[in-house]
C-alpha positions in Angstrom: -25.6 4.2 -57.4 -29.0 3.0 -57.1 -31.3 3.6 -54.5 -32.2 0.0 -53.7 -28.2 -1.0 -53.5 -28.1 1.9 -50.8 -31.3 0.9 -49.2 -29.6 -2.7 -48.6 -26.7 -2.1 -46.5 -28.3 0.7 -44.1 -31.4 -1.8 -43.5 -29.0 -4.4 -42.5 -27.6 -1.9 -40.0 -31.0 -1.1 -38.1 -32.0 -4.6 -38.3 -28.8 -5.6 -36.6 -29.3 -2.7 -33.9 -32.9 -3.1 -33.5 -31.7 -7.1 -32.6 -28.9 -5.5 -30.1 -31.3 -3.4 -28.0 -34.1 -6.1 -27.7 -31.9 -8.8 -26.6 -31.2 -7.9 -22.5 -28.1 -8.1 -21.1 -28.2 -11.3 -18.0 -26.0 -11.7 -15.4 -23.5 -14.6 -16.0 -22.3 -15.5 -12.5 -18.9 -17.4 -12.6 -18.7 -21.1 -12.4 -17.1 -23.7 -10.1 -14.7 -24.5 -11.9 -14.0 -20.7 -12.9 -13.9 -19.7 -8.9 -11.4 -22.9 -8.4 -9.2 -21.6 -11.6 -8.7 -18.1 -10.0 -8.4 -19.8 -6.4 -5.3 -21.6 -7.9 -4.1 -18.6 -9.8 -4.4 -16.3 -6.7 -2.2 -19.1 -4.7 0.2 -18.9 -7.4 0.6 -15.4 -7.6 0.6 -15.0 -4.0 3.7 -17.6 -3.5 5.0 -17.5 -6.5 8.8 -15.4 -8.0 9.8 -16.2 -4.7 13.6 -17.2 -3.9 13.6 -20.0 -2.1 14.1 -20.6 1.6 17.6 -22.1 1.9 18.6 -21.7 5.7 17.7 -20.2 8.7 16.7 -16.6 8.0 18.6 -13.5 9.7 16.0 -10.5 11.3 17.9 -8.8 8.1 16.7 -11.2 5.7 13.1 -11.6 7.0 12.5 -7.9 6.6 14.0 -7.8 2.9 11.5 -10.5 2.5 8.8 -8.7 3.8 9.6 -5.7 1.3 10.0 -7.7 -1.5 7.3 -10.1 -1.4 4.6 -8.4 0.9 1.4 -7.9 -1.3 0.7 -4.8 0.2 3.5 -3.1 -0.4 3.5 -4.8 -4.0 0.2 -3.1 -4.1 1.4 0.5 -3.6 4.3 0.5 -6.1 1.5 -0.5 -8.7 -0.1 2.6 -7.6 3.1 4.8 -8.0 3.3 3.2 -11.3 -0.6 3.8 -12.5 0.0 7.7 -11.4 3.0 7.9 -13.3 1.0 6.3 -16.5 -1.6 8.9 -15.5 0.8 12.1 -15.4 2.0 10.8 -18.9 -1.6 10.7 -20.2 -2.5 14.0 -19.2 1.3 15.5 -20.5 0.0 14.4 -23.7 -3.0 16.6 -23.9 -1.1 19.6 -23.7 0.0 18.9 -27.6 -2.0 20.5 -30.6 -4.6 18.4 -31.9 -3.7 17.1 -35.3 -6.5 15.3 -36.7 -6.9 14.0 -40.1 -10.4 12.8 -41.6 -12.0 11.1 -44.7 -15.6 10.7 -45.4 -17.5 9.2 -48.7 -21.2 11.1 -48.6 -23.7 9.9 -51.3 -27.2 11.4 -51.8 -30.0 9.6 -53.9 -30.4 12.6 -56.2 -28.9 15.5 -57.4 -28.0 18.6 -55.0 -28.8 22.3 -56.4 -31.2 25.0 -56.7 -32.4 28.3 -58.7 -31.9 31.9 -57.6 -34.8 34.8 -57.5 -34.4 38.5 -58.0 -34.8 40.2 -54.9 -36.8 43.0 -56.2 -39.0 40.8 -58.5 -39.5 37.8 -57.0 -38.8 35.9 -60.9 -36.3 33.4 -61.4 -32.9 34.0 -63.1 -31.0 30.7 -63.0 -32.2 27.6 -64.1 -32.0 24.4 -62.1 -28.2 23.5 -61.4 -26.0 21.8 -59.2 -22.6 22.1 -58.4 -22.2 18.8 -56.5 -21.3 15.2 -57.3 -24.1 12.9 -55.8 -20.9 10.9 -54.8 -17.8 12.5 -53.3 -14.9 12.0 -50.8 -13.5 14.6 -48.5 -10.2 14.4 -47.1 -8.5 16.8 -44.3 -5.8 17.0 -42.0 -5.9 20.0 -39.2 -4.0 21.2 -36.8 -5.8 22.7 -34.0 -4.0 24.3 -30.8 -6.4 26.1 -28.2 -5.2 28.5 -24.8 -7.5 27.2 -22.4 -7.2 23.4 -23.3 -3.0 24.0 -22.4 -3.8 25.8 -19.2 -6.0 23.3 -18.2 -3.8 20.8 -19.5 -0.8 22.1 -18.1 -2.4 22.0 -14.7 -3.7 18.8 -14.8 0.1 17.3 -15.3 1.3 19.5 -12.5 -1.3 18.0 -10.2 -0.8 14.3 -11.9 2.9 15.2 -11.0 2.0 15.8 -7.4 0.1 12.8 -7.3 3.2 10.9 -8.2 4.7 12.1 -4.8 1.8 11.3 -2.7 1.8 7.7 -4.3 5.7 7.5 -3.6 5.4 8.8 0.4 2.3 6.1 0.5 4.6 3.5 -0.5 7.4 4.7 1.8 4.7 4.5 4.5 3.5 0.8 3.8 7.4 0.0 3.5 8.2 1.1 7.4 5.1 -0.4 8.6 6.2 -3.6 7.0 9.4 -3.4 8.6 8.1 -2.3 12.2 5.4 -5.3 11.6 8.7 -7.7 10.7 10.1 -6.5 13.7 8.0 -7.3 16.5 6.6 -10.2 14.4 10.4 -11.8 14.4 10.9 -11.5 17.8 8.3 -13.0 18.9 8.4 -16.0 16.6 12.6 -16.4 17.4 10.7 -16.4 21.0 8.5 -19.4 19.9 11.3 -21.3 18.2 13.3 -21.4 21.5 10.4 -22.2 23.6 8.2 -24.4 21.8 10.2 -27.9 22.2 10.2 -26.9 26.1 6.6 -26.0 26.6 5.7 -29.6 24.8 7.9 -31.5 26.6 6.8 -29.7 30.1 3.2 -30.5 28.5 3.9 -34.0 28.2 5.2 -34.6 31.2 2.2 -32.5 33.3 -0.1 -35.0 31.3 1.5 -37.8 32.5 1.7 -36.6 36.1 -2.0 -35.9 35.7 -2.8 -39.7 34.4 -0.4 -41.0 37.7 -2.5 -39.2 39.9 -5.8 -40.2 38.4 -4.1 -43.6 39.1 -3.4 -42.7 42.4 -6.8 -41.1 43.3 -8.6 -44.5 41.9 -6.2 -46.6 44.4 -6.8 -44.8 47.0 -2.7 -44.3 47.8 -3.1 -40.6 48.9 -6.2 -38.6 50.8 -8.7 -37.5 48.5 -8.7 -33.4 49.2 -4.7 -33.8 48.3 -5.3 -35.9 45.6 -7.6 -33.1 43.8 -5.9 -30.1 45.3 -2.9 -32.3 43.0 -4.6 -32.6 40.0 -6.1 -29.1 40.0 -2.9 -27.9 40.2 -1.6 -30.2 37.0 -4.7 -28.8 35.2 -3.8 -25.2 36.1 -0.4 -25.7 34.7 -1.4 -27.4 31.3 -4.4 -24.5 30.3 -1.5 -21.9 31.3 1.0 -23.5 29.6 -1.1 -24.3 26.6 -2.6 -20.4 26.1 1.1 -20.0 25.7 1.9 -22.1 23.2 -1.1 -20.7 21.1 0.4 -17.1 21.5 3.9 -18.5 20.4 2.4 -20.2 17.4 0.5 -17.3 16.0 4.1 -15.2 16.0 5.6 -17.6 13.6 2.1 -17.4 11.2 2.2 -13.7 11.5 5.8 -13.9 10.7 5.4 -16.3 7.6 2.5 -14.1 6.6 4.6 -10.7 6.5 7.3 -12.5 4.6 4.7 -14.1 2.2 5.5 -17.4 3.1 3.4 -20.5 2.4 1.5 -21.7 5.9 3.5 -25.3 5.0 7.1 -23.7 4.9 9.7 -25.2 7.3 10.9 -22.0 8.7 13.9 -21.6 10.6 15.1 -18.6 12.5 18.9 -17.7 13.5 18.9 -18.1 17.0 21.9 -15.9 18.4 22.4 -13.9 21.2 19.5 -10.6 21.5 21.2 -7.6 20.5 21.1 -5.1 23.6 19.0 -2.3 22.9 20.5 1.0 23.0 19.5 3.6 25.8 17.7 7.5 24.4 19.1 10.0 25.5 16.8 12.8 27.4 16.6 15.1 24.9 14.4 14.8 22.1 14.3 17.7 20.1 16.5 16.5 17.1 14.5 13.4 17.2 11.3 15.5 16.7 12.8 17.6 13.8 13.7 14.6 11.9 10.1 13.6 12.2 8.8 16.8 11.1 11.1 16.5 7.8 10.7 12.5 7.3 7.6 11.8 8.6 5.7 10.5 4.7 2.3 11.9 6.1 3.6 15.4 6.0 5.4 15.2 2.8 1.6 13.7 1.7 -0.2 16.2 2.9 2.0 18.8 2.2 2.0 17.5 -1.7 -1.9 17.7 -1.5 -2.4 21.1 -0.7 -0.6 21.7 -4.1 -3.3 19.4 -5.7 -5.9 21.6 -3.7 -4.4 24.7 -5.2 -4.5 24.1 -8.5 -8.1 22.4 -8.8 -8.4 26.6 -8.0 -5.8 28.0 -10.8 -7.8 25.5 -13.3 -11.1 26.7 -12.3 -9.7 30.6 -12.7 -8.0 29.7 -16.0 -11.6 29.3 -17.4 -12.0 32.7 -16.5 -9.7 34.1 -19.5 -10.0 34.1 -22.6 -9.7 31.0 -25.0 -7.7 31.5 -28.1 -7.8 29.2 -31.0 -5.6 28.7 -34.0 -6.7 26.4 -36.8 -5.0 25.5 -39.5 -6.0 22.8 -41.9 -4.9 21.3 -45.7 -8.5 19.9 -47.5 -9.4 17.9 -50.5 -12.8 17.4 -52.5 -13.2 14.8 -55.1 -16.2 16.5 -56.2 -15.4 17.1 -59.9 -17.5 20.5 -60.1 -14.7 22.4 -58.2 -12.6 24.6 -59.6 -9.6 23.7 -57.0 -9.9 20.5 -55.4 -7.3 21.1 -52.7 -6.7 24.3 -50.8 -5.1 25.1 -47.3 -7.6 27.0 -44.5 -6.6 29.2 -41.5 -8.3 30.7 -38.5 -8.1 32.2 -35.4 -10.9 32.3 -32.8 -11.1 34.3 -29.5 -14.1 34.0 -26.9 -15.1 34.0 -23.5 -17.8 34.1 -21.3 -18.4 37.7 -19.4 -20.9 36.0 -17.2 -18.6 33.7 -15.5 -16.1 37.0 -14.4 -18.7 36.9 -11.7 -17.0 33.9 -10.3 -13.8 35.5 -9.7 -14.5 37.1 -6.0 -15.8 33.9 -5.1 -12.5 31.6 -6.5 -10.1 34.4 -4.9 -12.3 33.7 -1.4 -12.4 29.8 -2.1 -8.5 29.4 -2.4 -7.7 32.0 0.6 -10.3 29.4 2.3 -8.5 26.1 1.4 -4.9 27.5 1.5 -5.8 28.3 5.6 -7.9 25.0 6.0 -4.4 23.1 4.5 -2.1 24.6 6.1 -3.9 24.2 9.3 -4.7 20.2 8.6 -0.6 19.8 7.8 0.1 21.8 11.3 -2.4 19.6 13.3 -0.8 16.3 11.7 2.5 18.1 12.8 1.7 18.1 16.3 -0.1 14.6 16.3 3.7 13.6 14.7 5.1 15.4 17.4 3.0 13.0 20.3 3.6 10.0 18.7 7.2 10.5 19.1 7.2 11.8 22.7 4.6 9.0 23.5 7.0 6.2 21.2 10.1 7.1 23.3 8.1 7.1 26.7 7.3 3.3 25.2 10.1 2.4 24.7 11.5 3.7 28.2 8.3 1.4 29.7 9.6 -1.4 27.5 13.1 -1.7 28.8 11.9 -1.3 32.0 9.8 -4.1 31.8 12.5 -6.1 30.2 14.8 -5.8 33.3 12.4 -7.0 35.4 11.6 -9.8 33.3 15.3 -10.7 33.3 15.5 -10.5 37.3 12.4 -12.5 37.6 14.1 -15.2 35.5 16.9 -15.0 37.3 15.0 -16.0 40.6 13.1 -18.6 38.7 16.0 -20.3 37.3 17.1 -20.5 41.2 14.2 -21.9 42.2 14.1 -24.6 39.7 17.1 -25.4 40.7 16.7 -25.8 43.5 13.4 -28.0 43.2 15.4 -30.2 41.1 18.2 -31.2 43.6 15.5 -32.0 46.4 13.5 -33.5 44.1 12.5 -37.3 46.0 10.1 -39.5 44.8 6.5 -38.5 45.9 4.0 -36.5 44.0 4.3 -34.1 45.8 8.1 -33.6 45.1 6.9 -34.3 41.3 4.4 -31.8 41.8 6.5 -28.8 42.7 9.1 -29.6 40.1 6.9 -29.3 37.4 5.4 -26.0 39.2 9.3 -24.9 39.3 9.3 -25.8 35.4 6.1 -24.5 34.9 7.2 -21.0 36.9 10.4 -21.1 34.5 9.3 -21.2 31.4 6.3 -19.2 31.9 9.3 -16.2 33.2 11.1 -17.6 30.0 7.7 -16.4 28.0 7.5 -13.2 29.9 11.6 -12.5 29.1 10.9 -12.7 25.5 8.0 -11.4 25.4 9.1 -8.2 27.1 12.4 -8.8 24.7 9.7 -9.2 21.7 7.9 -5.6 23.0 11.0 -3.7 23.7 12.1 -4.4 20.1 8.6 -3.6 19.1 8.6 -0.3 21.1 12.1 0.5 19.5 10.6 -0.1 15.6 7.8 1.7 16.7 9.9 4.7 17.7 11.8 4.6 14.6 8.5 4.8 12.5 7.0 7.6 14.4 10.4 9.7 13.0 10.3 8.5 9.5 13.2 7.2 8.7 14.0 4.7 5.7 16.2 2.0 6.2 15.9 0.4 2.5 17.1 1.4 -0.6 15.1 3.7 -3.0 14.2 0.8 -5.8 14.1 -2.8 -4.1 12.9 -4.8 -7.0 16.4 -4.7 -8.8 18.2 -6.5 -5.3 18.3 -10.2 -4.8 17.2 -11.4 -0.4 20.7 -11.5 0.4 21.8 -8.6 -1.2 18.6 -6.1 0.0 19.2 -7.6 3.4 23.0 -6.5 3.3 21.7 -2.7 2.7 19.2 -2.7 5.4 21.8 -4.0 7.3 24.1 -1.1 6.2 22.4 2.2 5.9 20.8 0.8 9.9 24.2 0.6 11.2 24.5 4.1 9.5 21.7 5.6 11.0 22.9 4.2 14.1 26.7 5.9 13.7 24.9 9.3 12.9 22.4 8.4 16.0 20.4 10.2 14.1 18.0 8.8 17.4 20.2 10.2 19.4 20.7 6.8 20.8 23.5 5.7 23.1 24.8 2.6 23.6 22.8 0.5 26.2 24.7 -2.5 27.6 26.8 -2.5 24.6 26.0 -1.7 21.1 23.2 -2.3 19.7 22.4 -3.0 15.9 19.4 -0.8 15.0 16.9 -1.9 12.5 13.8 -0.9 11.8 
C-alpha cells in the first residue's frame, strides 16, 4: 500500500479530533416549551395507570391506593429492582474472561534486521525480514484469575445484601404509607361529616352579623350590647373558619397519599367508627415482635454483612493471585511456518509488601464488627421506646377520646336546649348559634380525638413492624389488594399478635 493512501485516512482522523477539542462544549439550558413538555409528562405519569374512582372509598381501599399508587413507595421498588440489576452485574464478573480479537497492522516498509558475532563484532546474516508489511492477527483467549473471583464473589454477596436492605426500605416506606393513610382518612371522613354543617352554621353567623350591623345603624338595641353582639358573631366565624381550613387540608393530604388529582370528587364511606381495641398491660410480646419485625433492624443488621466483607475483599488481596491463560491464535503473515497454534500459561504473583496490612485489617474488622453490633443494639433499644412511648400514646389517645365523647354529650344537651327556648330576640339568636357553634366545635374535637386515637393506634402498629399487605402488590387490582389488607388485619387481630383485647366491642385493626 502506498504511503500517501495511508497518510490520507490517518490525517483525516487528527483533523477531525483537532476540530473536536477546539470547539467548547456550552451549556444548552432547556426551553419553554421543553420545561412545559416534561410539566405535562410529569402530570401524566403522576395520575396516570390509575383505576378509576367509582364510589365512595372504604379505609381498606384508600390504603391499597396509597400502596399502589404512592410515588414514594413506587420509588423504592425501583430501587429493589436497580440492586437486583446490580447483584446480577457483579454475578457476572465472577466468569472467565473469554475475549476474542482481530487487528490489521501495516508498516510503510519492510521489518527485519542482520545479526553480529558476539566475539567479532562482523556481520553474519544479510538483511532479512520475516514479516509481511501487511498482516491480520486473530485470537480468542480464555483467561480465569483467583483474585478477580474472590473479589468478585464478594462483591455479589454484598450486592445480595444490598437487595435485602432495598427490600426492608421498601417495607418501611410501605407502613408509613399506611400509618400516613390512617390518620389521614380519619381525619378527612371527619371533614366530610362536618363540612356541610360548619358552612351552613357559617352562613347563618354571617347573616346574624349583617342583622345586627342593621340593628346597630337603627339604633334598636344599646350600643355596648350591640358590639359585645357582634364581637361575639365575629369570634364564632374566625373559630369556626380555622376549622374548616384544618378539615380541608385532611381531605388534600388524603387525595395526596392516594395519588389522587387535587380535582377528584372524592367520597368517603361514612359508617359507624370501629371501636378501638383496649392493650393489655403487658408488653413484652409486643416488644419481641418489634425486635424481630422492626425493617430497621433487619437493615442494619444486613449492613454489618456489607461492612464485613468490604474487610474479607480488602484481605483477599492479600493472597496470592493465580492466573490461567489459555488462548487459540492466527497470523496471516505468510513467512510463518504455522499460521495457527494454541498457547497456555499460568501466572502466580503477589505483593510481600502489602502482608504488612494484615495486623491492621484483623484490628479494622474486630473494630467495625463491635462498632455494628453496638449501632444495631442502640437502634434496638430506641425500637424498644418507641413502642413503650406508642402504647402510652395510644392510652393518652383514648383517653382523650372519652372525654371528647362526654363533652359532646353535654353539648348536644345544651343545644337542645337553646333550641326549644329559642324566642325571637338577638339575643335568643345569639346563644343558639353559640349552642351551635359549642356543638360542632365538640363535634371537631370528637373526631379529631377519633382521628388521633386511630392515629396513635397505626402509630403503635408501625413501631412493632408488622406488615399488613401482601409481598408483591403490583400483580392485585384496588379491590382485590384491599380485600387482603383487610384479611391478614383481621388475622393479626385473631392472633393479637398486639396483645389487644376487645375494647367496646371488636375492633377491625388496620394499619
Amino acid at each position: 500500500m502506498p504511503i500517501q493512501t495511508l497518510k490520507t485516512p490517518v490525517s483525516l482522523c487528527v483533523a477531525l479530533l483537532l476540530a473536536a477539542c477546539s470547539s467548547a462544549v456550552k451549556e444548552q439550558p432547556y426551553t419553554e416549551d421543553q420545561n412545559q413538555e416534561r410539566a405535562r409528562s410529569d402530570q401524566v405519569r403522576m395520575y396516570g395507570e390509575q383505576e378509576p374512582v367509582n364510589g365512595p372509598i372504604t379505609f381498606y381501599e384508600a390504603a391499597a391506593r396509597g400502596l399502589k399508587y404512592n410515588l414514594d413507595y413506587r420509588l423504592k421498588l425501583l430501587e429493589s429492582a436497580l440492586s437486583a440489576n446490580l447483584r446480577d452485574v457483579s454475578s457476572h464478573e465472577m466468569l472467565p474472561r473469554l475475549v476474542a480479537s482481530a487487528a490489521r497492522t501495516g508498516r510503510t516498509n519492510d521489518s527485519g534486521g542482520t545479526s553480529i558475532g558476539i566475539e567479532d563484532r562482523q556481520v553474519s546474516l544479510r538483511p532479512s525480514t520475516s514479516e509481511e508489511r501487511y498482516h491480520t492477527i486473530a485470537g480468542l483467549g480464555l483467561s480465569w484469575n483467583t483474585l478477580d473471583f474472590a473479589v468478585s464473589y464478594y462483591r455479589t454477596a454484598q450486592r445480595s445484601d444490598q437487595i435485602l436492605m432495598a427490600e426492608e426500605r421498601r417495607r418501611k416506606v410501605a407502613q408509613n404509607v399506611l400509618q400516613d393513610v390512617r390518620s389521614a382518612y380519619w381525619r378527612a371522613l371527619g371533614a366530610q361529616r362536618l363540612l356541610p354543617q360548619v358552612d351552613g352554621l357559617l352562613a347563618r353567623t354571617n347573616d346574624a352579623l349583617r342583622q345586627a350591623r342593621e340593628a346597630q345603624d337603627r339604633g334598636l338595641l344599646p350600643r355596648q350590647e350591640i358590639l359585645a353582639y357582634q364581637r361575639a358573631l365575629l369570634d364564632s366565624i374566625s373559630l369556626l373558619t380555622q376549622r374548616r381550613q384544618d378539615l380541608e387540608f385532611a381531605q388534600a393530604e388524603l387525595r395526596a397519599l392516594m395519588s389522587l388529582p387535587p380535582t377528584q370528587p372524592m367520597q368517603l364511606v361514612d359508617m359507624p367508627d370501629p371501636p378501638l381495641p383496649k392493650l393489655s398491660a403487658d408488653l413484652t410480646q409486643l416488644e419481641q415482635v418489634s425486635l424481630v419485625r422492626r425493617p430497621e433492624i433487619q437493615e442494619e443488621w444486613y449492613r454489618q454483612r456489607v461492612n464485613q466483607r468490604d474487610l474479607d475483599i480488602a484481605k483477599a488481596q492479600l493472597w496470592p493471585s493465580v492466573g490461567v491463560d489459555f488462548s487459540a491464535r492466527y497470523d496471516s503473515n505468510q513467512y510463518l511456518y504455522n499460521s495457527h497454534w494454541g498457547a497456555t500459561g499460568i501466572e502466580v504473583s503477589i505483593n510481600l509488601l502489602r502482608l504488612l496490612q494484615m495486623p491492621s485489617l484483623n484490628a479494622a474488622q474486630q473494630s467495625q464488627f463491635q462498632t455494628d453490633e453496638l449501632r444495631r443494639v442502640a437502634l434496638s433499644m430506641a425500637v424498644l421506646t418507641q413502642v413503650r412511648i406508642g402504647a402510652l400514646r395510644y392510652s393518652l389517645a383514648m383517653q382523650e377520646l372519652q372525654f371528647a365523647n362526654e363533652s359532646l354529650t353535654v353539648d348536644t344537651n345544651l343545644l337542645d336546649y337553646a333550641r326549644s327556648a329559642r324566642k325571637t330576640s338577638l339575643g335568643s339568636d345569639l346563644e343558639l348559634i353559640r349552642a351551635e357553634g359549642r356543638f360542632l366545635l365538640s363535634r371537631y374535637q370528637r373526631e379529631a380525638a377519633q382521628a388521633s386515637a386511630q392515629a396513635a393506634w397505626g402509630r403503635l402498629y408501625n413501631s412493632v413492624g408488622l406488615d399488613v399487605f401482601p409481598a408483591t402488590i403490583a400483580d392485585y387490582d384496588i379491590k382485590t389488594l384491599a380485600g387482603e389488607i383487610e384479611r391478614i388485619t383481621r388475622t393479626l387481630e385473631t392472633e393479637k399478635l398486639l396483645n389487644a383485647v376487645p375494647g367496646d366491642g371488636s375492633a377491625s385493626i388496620a394499619k
